[in-house]
C-alpha positions, 0 to 999 in steps of 0.5 A: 545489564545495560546490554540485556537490557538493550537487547530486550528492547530490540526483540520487542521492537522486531516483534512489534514490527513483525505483527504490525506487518501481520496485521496490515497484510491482513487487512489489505488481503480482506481477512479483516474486513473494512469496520471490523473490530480488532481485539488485542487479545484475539489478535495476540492469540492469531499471532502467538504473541503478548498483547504488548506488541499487539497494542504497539502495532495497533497505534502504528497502523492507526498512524498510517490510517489502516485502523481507526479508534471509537468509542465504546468499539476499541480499535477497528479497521479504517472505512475510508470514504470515496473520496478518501480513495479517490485521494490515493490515486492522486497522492500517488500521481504526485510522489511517482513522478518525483521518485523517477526523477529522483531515481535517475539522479541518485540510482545505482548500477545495482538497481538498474540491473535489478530494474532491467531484469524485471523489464525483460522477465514482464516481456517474457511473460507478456509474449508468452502469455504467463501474465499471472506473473505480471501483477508482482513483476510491477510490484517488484519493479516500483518497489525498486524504482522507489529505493533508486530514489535514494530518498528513505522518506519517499520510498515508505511514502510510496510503499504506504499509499501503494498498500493503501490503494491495493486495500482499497481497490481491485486493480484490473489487469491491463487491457495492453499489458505490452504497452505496459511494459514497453512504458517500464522500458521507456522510464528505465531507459530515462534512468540509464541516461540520469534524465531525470525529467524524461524520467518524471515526464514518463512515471507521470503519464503511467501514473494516470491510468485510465479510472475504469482499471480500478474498482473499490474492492467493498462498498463506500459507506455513507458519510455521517451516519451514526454508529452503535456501541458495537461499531455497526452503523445503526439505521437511520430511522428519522423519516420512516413513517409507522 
């Protein structure tokens, strides 16, 4: 009994999870747009589950900030202000830097190979003008430079505020993508050597990329204007004249 019981247990953990991630996708591509009200039973009916999981993923994704709770609205997906974009930037300033060093410290000869695969595939693509490739190739390349951390904390720290800043904003590609990718090389080069603060030095520069490479991807709204029943902004009509 013990056992089924634990089993069961199990598969609504993973399919809690599975939704979780569903719905985080979701609202980071834009199919659940800044505001809008997510309804457990809709969502359970878009992802052909009970409203069990749905109600699990939903206090997850308010923990990590995608989702917000109101009155009268029930859940609805997060309006982070301008400042609150701002801040992503500058969280991830601070933790990059630290996972490089911690990469070179604690890597494994599976993640530098891994890392050096993907320097060489983002040259290639640069000298062969195929940079269609070259968003996901990054993608892949920080996310494996966050497990050469050897830190589990910081590799879903880093993972979350990278999935936060790609729903907030609309990263423009580099206007010198080989740069780019001769920086990659740079940082892991440092984690080949374990120089760890050659390795910091590097991520914290890559870290600050020049404002104009990114642009919030939906209008900021503006703080402190109340809202309706239904979750819309009402209308501020205090000083309008009749």
């Amino acid at each position: 009994m013990n056992g089924e019981g634990d089993e069961g247990r199990d598969a609504r953990r993973v399919s809690a999870q599975a939704v979780c991630a569903a719905i985080r996708d979701d609202i980071v591509s834009g199919a659940f747009p800044p505001g809008s009200r997510l309804i457990e039973e809709l969502l359970a009916r878009r992802y052909g589950v009970s409203r069990v999981p749905v109600r699990e993923a939903l206090r997850t994704l308010a923990s990590e900030g995608f989702v917000t709770t109101r009155r009268h609205a029930g859940a609805c997906v997060a309006e982070p202000t301008e400042q609150e974009a701002a801040d992503l930037l500058d969280v991830r300033a601070l933790l990059e830097p630290l996972g490089a060093a911690r990469a070179a410290q604690r890597r494994t000869d599976a993640h530098l190979k891994v890392l050096r695969g993907l320097v060489r595939l983002g040259r290639e693509r640069v000298r062969s003008g195929r940079t269609g490739d070259l968003c996901a190739l990054g993608d892949w390349f920080d996310e494996t430079l966050a497990q050469a951390s050897g830190s589990p904390s910081l590799a879903a720290l880093l993972t979350q505020v990278r999935r936060k800043i790609a729903w907030v904003y609309a990263a423009e590609p580099p206007a010198r993508p080989a740069e780019v990718w001769d920086t990659h090389a740079a940082l892991v080069d440092a984690v080949l050597r374990r120089d760890a603060e050659r390795a910091r030095s590097i991520a914290a520069v890559r870290a600050q990329r020049p404002p104009g490479e990114f642009r919030l991807r939906h209008p900021v709204p503006p703080a402190g204007v109340p809202r309706t029943a239904d979750g819309k902004r009402a209308v501020n009509t205090a000083g309008a004249r009749l």
